[in-house]
Backbone as CSV, one residue per row, in Angstrom:
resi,resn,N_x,N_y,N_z,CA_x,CA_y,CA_z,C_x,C_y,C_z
1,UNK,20.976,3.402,0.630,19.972,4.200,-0.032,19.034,3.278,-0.794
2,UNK,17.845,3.751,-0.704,16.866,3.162,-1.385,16.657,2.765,-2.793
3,UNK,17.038,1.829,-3.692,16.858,1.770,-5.272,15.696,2.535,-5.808
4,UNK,14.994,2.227,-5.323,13.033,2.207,-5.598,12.279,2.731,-3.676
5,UNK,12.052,4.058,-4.118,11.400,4.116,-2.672,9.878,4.307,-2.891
6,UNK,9.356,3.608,-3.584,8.238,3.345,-4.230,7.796,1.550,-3.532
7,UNK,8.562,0.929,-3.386,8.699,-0.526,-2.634,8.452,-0.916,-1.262
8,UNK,7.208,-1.219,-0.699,7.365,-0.881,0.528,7.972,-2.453,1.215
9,UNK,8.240,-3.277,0.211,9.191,-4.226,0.754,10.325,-3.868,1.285
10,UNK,10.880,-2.665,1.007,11.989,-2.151,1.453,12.475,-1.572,3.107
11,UNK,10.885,-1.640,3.419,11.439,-0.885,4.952,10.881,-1.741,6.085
12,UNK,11.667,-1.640,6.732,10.961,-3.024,7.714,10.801,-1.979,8.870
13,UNK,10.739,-0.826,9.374,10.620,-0.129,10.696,9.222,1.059,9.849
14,UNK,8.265,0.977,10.308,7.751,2.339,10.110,6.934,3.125,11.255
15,UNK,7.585,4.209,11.850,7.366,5.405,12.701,5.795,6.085,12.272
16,UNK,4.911,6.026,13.368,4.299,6.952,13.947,4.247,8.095,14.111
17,UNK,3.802,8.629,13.637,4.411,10.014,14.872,3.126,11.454,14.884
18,UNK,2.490,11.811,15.403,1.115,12.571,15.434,1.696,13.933,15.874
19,UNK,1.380,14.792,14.933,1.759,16.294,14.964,0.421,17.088,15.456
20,UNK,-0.061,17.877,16.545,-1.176,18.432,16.423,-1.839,17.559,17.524
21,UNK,-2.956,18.321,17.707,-3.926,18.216,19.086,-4.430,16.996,17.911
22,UNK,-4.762,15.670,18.643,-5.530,14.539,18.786,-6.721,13.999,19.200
23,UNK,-6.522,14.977,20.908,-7.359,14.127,22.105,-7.975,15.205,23.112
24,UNK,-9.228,16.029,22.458,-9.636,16.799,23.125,-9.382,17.084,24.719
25,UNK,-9.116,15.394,25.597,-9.285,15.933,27.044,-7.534,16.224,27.403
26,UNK,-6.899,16.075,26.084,-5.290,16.348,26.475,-4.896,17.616,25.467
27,UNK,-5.541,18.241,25.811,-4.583,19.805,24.390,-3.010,20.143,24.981
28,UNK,-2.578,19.875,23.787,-1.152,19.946,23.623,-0.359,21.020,23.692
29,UNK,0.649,21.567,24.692,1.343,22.799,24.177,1.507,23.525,23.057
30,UNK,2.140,24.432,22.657,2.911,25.083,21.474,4.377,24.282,21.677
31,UNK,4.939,23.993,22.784,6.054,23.387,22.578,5.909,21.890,22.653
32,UNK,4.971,21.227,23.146,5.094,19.483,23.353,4.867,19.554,21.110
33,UNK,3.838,20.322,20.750,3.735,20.681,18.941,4.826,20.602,18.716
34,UNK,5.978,21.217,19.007,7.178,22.004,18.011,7.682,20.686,18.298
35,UNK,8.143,20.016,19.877,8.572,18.702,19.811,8.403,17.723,19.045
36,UNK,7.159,17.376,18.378,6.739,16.135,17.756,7.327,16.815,16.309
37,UNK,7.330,18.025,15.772,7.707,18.261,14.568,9.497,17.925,14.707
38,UNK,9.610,18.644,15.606,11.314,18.086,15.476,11.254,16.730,15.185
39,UNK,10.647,16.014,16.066,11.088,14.293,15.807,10.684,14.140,14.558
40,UNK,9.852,14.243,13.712,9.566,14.242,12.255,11.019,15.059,11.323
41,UNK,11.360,16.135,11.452,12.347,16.432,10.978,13.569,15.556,11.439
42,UNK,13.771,15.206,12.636,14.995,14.093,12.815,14.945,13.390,11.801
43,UNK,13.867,12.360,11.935,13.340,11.110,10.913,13.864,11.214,9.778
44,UNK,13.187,12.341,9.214,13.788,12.664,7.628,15.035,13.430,7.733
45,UNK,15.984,13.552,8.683,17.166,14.571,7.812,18.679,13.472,8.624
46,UNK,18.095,12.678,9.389,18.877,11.597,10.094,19.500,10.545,9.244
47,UNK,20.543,9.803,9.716,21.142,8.813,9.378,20.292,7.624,10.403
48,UNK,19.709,6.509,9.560,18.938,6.327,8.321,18.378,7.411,8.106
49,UNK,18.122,7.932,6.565,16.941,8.615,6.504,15.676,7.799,6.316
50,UNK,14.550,8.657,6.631,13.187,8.051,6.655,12.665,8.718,5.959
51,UNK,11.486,7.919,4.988,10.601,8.349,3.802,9.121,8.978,4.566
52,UNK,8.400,9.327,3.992,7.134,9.774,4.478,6.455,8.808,3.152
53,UNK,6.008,7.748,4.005,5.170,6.781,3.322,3.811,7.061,3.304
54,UNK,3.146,7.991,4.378,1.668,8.150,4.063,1.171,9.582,5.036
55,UNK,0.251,10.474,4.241,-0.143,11.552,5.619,-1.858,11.389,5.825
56,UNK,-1.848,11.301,7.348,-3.095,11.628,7.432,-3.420,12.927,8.011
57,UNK,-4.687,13.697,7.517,-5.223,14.941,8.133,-5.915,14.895,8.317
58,UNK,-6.201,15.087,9.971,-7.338,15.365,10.582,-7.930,16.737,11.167
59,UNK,-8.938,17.155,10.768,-9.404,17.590,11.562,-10.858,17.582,11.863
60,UNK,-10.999,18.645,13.618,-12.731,17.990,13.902,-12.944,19.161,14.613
61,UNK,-14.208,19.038,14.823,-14.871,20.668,15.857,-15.499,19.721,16.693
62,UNK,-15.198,20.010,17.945,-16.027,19.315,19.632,-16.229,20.772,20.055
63,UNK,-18.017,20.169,20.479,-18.297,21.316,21.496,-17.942,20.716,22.966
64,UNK,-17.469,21.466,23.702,-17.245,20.772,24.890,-17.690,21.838,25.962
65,UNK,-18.839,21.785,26.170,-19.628,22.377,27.391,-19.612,23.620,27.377
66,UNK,-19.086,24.509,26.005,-19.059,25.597,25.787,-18.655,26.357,24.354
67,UNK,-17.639,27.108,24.112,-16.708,27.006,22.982,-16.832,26.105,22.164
68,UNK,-17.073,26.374,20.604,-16.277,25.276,20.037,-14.916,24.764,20.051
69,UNK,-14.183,23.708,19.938,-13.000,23.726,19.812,-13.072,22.624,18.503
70,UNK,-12.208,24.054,17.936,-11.051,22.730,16.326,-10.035,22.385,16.422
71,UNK,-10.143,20.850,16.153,-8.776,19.966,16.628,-8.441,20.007,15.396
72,UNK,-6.955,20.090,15.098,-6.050,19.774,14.073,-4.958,18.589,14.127
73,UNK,-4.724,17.830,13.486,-3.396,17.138,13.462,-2.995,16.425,12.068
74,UNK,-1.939,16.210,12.230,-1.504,15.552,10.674,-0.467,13.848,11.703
75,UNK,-0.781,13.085,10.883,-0.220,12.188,10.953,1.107,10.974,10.183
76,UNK,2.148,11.474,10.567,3.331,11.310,9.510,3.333,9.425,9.589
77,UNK,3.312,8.816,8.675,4.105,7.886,8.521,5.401,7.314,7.515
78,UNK,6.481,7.044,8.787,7.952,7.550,7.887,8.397,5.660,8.035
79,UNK,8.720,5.676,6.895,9.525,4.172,6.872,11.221,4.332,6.601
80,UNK,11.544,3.244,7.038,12.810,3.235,7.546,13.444,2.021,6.750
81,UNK,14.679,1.812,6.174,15.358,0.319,6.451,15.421,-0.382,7.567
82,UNK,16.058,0.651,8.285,15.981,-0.204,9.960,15.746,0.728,10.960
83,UNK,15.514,-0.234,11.791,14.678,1.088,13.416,16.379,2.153,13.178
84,UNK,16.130,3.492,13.522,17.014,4.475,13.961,17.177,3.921,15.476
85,UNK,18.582,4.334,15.581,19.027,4.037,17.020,18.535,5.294,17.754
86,UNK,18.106,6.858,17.198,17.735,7.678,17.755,16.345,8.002,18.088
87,UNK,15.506,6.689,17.913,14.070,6.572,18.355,13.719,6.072,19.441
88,UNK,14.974,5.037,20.155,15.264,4.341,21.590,15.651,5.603,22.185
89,UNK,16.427,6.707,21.828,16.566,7.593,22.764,15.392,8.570,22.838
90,UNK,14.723,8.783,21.625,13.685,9.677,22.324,12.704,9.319,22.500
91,UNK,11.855,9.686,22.803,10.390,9.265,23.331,9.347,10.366,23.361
């Protein structure tokens, strides 16, 4: 466990992980969504646990040859002591 999780000397692995439409020419399921949130809940409720060191929120409006479309996403970054062995298994 972390003394100080205020230290970012402390974590040498930090996870990625993009919740939410990104990439207009790839819109994302409702379930590939719920997937990336699970892996965020792994992160944090797993052995290591992982911190949420920073969020980004995005969002944007593209017209794309018709419709507007609003992209949403949030961007977790979770630090770790060490890589999880359960990040080699998922993908």
């Amino acid at each position: 466990m972390l003394n100080n999780p205020l230290e970012l000397a402390n974590f040498r692995f930090i996870k990625r992980i993009v919740v939410g439409n990104d990439n207009p020419d790839q819109m994302r399921s409702e379930a590939e969504v719920q997937s990336q949130m699970d892996l965020v809940n792994l992160c944090l409720g797993s052995t290591p646990r992982g911190r949420i060191l920073g969020l980004e929120k995005n969002v944007s409006v593209r017209d794309i040859g018709g419709p507007e479309v609003i992209m949403q996403s949030l961007v977790y970054h979770i630090g770790f002591e060490r890589k999880p062995y359960f990040l080699d298994e998922a993908k």
